[in-house]
ZADO-1210 file (C-alpha; in nm, 4 decimals, padded with zeros to 6 digits):
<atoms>
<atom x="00.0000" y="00.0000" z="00.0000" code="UNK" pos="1"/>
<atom x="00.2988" y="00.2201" z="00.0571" code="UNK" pos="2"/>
<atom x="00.4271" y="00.1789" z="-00.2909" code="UNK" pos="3"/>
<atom x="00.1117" y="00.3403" z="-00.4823" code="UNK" pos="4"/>
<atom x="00.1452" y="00.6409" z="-00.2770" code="UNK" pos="5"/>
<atom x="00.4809" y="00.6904" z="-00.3059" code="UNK" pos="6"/>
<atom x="00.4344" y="00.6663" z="-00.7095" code="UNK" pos="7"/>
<atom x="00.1555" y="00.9353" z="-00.7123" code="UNK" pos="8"/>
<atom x="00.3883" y="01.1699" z="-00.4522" code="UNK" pos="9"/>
<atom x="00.6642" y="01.1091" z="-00.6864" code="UNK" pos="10"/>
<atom x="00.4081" y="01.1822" z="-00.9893" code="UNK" pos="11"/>
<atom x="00.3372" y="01.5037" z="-00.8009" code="UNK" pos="12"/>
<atom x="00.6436" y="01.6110" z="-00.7454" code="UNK" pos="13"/>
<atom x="00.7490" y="01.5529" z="-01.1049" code="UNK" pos="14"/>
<atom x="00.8543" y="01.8781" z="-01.3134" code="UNK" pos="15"/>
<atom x="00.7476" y="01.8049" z="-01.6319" code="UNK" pos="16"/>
<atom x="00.3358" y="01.8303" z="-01.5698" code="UNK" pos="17"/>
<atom x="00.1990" y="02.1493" z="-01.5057" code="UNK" pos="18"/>
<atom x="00.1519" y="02.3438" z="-01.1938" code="UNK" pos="19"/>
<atom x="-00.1984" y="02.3350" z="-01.2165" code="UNK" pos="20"/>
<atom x="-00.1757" y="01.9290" z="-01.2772" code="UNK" pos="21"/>
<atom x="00.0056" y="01.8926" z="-00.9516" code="UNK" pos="22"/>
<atom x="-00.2042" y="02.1195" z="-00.7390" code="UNK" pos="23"/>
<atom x="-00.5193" y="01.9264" z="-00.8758" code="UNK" pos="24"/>
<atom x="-00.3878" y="01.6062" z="-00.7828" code="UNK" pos="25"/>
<atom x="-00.2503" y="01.6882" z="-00.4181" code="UNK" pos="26"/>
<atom x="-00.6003" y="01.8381" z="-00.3626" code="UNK" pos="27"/>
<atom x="-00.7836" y="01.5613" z="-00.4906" code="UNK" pos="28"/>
<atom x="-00.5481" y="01.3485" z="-00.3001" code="UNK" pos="29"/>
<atom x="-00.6036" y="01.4884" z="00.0099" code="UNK" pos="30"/>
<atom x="-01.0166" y="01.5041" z="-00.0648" code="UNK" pos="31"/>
<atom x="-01.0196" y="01.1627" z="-00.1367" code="UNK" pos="32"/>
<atom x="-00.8650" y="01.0787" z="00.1961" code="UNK" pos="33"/>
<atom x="-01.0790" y="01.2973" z="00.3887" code="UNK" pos="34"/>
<atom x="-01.4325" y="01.1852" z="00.2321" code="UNK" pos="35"/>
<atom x="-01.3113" y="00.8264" z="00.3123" code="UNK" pos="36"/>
<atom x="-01.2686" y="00.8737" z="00.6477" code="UNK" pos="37"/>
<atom x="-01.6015" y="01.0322" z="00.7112" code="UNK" pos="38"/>
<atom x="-01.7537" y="00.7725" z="00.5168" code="UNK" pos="39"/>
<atom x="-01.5983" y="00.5246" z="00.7623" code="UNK" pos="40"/>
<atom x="-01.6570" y="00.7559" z="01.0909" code="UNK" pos="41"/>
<atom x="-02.0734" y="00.7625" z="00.9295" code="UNK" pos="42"/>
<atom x="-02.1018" y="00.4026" z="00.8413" code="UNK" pos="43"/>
<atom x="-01.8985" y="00.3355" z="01.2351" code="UNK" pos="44"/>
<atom x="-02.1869" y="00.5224" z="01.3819" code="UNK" pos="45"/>
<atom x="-02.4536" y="00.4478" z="01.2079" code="UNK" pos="46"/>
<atom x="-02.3398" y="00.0536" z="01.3247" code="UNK" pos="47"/>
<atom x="-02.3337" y="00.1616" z="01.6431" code="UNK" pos="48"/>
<atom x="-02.6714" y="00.3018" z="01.6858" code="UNK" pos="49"/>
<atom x="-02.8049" y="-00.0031" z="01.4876" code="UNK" pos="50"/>
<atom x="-02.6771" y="-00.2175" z="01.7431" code="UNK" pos="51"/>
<atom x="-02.7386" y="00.0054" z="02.0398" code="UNK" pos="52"/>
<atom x="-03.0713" y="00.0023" z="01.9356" code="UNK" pos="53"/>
<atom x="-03.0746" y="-00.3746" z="01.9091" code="UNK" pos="54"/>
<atom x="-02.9628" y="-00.4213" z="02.2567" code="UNK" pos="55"/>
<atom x="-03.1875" y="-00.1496" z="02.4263" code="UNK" pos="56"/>
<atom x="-03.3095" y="-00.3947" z="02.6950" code="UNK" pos="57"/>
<atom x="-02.9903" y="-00.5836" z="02.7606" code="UNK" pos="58"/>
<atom x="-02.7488" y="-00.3580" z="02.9808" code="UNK" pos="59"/>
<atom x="-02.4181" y="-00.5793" z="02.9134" code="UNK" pos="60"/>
<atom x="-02.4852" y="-00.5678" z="02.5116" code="UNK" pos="61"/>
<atom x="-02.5507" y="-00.2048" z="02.5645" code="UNK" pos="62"/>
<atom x="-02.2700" y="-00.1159" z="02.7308" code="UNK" pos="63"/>
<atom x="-02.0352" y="-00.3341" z="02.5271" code="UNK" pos="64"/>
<atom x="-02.1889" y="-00.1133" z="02.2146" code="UNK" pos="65"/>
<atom x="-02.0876" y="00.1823" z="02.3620" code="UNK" pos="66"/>
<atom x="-01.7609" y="00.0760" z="02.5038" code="UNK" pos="67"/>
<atom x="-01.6851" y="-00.0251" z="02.1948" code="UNK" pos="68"/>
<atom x="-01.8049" y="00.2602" z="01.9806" code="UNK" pos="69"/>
<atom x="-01.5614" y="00.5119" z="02.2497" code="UNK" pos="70"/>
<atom x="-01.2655" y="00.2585" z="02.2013" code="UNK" pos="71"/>
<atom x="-01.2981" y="00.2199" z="01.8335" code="UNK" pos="72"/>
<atom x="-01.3062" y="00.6207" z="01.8093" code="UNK" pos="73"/>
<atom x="-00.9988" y="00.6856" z="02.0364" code="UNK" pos="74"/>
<atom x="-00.8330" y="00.4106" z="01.8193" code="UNK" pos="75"/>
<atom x="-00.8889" y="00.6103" z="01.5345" code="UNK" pos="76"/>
<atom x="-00.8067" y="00.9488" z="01.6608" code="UNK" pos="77"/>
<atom x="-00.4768" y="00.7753" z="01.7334" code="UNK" pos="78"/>
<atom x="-00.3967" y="00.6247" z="01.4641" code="UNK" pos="79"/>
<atom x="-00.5472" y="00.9084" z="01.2292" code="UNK" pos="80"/>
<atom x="-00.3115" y="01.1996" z="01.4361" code="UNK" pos="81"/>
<atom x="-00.0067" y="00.9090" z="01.4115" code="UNK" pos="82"/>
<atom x="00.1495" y="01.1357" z="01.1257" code="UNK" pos="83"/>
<atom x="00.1013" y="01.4966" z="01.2717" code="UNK" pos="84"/>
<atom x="00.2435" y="01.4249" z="01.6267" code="UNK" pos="85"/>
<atom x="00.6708" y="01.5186" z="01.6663" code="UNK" pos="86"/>
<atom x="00.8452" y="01.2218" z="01.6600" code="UNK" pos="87"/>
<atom x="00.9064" y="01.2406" z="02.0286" code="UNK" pos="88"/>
<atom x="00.5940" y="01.2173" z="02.1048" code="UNK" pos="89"/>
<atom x="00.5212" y="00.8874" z="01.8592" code="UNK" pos="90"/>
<atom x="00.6534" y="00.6438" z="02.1430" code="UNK" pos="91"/>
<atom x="00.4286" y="00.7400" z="02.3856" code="UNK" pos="92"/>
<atom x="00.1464" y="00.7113" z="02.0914" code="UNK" pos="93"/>
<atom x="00.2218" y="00.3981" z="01.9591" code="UNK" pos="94"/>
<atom x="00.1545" y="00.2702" z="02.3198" code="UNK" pos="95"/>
<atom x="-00.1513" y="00.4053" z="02.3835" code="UNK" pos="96"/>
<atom x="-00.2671" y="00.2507" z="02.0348" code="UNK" pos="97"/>
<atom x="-00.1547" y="-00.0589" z="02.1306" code="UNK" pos="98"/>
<atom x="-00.3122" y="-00.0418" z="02.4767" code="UNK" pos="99"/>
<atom x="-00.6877" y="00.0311" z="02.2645" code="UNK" pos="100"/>
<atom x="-00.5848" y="-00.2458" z="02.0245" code="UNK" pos="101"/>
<atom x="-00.5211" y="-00.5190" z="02.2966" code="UNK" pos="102"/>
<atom x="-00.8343" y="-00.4130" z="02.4950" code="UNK" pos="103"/>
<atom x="-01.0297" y="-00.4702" z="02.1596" code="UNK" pos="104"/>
<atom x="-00.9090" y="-00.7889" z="02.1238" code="UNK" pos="105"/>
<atom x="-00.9889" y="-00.9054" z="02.4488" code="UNK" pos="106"/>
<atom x="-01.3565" y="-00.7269" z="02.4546" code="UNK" pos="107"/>
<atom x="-01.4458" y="-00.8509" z="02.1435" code="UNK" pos="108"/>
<atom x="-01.3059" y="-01.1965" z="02.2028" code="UNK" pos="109"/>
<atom x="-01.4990" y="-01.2247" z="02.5285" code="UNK" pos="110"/>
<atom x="-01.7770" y="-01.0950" z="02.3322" code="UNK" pos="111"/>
<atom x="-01.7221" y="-01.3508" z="02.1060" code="UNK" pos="112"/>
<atom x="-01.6656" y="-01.6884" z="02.3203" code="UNK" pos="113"/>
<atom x="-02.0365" y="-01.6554" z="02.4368" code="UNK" pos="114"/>
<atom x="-02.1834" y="-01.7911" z="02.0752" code="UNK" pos="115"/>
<atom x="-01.8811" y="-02.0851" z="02.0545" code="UNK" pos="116"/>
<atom x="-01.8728" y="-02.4287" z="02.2049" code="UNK" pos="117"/>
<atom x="-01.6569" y="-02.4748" z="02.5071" code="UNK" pos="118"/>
<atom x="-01.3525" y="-02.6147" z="02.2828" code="UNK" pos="119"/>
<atom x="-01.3578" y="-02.2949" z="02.0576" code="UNK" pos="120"/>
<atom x="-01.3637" y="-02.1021" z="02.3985" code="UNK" pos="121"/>
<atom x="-01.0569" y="-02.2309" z="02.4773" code="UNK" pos="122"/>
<atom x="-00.8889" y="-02.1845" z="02.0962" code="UNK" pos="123"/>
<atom x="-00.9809" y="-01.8429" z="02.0971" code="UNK" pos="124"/>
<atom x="-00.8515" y="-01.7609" z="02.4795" code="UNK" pos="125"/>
<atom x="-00.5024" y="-01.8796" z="02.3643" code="UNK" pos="126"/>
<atom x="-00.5372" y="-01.6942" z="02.0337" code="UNK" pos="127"/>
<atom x="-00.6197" y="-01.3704" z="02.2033" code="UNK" pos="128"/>
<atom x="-00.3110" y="-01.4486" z="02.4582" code="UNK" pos="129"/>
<atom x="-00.0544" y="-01.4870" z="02.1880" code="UNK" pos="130"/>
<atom x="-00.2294" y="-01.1567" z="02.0050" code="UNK" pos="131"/>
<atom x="-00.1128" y="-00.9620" z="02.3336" code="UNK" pos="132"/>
<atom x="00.2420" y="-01.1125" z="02.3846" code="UNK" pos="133"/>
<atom x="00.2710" y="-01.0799" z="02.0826" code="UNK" pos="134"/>
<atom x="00.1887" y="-00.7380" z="02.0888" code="UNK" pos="135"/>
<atom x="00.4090" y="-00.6608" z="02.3898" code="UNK" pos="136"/>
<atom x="00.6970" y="-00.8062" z="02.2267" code="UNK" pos="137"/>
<atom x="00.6398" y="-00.5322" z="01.9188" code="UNK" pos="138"/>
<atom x="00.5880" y="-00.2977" z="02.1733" code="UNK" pos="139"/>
<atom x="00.8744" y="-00.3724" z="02.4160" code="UNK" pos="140"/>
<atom x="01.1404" y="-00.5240" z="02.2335" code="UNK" pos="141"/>
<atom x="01.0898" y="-00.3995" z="01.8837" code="UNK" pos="142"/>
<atom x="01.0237" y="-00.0186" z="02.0793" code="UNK" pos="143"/>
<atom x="01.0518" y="00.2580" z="01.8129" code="UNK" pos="144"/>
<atom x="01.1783" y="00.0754" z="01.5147" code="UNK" pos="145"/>
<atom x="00.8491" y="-00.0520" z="01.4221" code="UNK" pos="146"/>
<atom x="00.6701" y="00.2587" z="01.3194" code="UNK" pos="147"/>
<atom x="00.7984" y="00.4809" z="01.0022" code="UNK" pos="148"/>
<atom x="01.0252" y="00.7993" z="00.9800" code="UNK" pos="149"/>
<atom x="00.8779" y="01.1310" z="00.9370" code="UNK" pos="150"/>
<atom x="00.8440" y="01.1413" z="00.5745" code="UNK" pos="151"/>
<atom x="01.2383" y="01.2003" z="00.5308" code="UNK" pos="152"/>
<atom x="01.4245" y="01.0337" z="00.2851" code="UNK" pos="153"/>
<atom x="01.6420" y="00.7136" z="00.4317" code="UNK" pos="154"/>
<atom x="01.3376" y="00.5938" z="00.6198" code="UNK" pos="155"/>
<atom x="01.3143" y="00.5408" z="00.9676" code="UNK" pos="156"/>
<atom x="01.4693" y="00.2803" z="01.1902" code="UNK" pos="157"/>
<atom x="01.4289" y="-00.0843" z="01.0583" code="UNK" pos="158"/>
<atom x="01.2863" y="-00.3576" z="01.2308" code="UNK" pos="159"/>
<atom x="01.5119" y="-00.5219" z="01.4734" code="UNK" pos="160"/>
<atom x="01.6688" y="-00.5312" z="01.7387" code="UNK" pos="161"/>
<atom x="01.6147" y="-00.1690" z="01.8681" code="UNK" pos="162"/>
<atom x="01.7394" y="-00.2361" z="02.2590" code="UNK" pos="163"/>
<atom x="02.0974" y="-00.0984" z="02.1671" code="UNK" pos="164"/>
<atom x="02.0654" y="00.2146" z="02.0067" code="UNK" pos="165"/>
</atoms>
């Protein structure tokens, strides 16, 4: 997915189209973006109340709607705002998305072992368990090698071992 948009910022960029070419397509660029995510932020609340409404007389499925619906919004504030924080600050960000991520996991899991058998139950505990070692591995070991640069050229760190440097 990275490699399409770093052919139409190089496409931008390039000197021989016309100024006008290049402002079009940055602005349609950035449109396109922008009516996506509100399409997903509608179509995330419209869900929502569909299921809220669903589970009016059941005060576990209603709070695990809205729950949810907060957790999934923070998540995407987060990740949404990933690109416009200082680097200094994407440490401390990349945490906090991994601490909505894992507690969606385990929500929605629990959520989830309620329609299984008791043998699925168990499958799906262990799943979710290696999901958040897994995680805290990435998070902990990995640290800030695992997200990208600032838009510079080089890139970022790579993936590795991070614990020296």
């Amino acid at each position: 997915m990275a490699a399409p948009a770093k052919a139409r910022a190089g496409l931008a960029d390039s000197s021989t189209l016309p100024p006008f070419v290049v402002t079009t397509m940055k602005i349609l660029d950035h449109w396109s973006l922008s009516v996506m995510h509100t399409v997903a932020l509608v179509l995330l609340t419209l869900d929502s109340i569909l299921a809220a409404f669903r589970a009016r007389g059941d005060a576990r499925a209603m709070s695990f709607v809205l729950c949810s619906y907060g957790v999934l919004l923070l998540f995407y504030r987060c990740i949404r705002g990933f690109d416009s924080v200082p680097r200094r600050r994407k440490r401390e960000l990349y945490v906090v998305v991994w601490v909505l991520g894992m507690f969606l996991t385990v929500v929605l899991s629990y959520r989830m072992s309620f329609m299984m058998p008791f043998g699925f139950r168990v499958v799906t505990s262990i799943l979710t368990g290696f999901i958040i070692v897994a995680g805290l591995y990435a998070v902990i070991a990995l640290g800030p090698g695992v997200y990208p640069d600032d838009g510079k050229e080089g890139g970022g760190k790579k993936l590795g071992n991070t614990l020296q440097s």
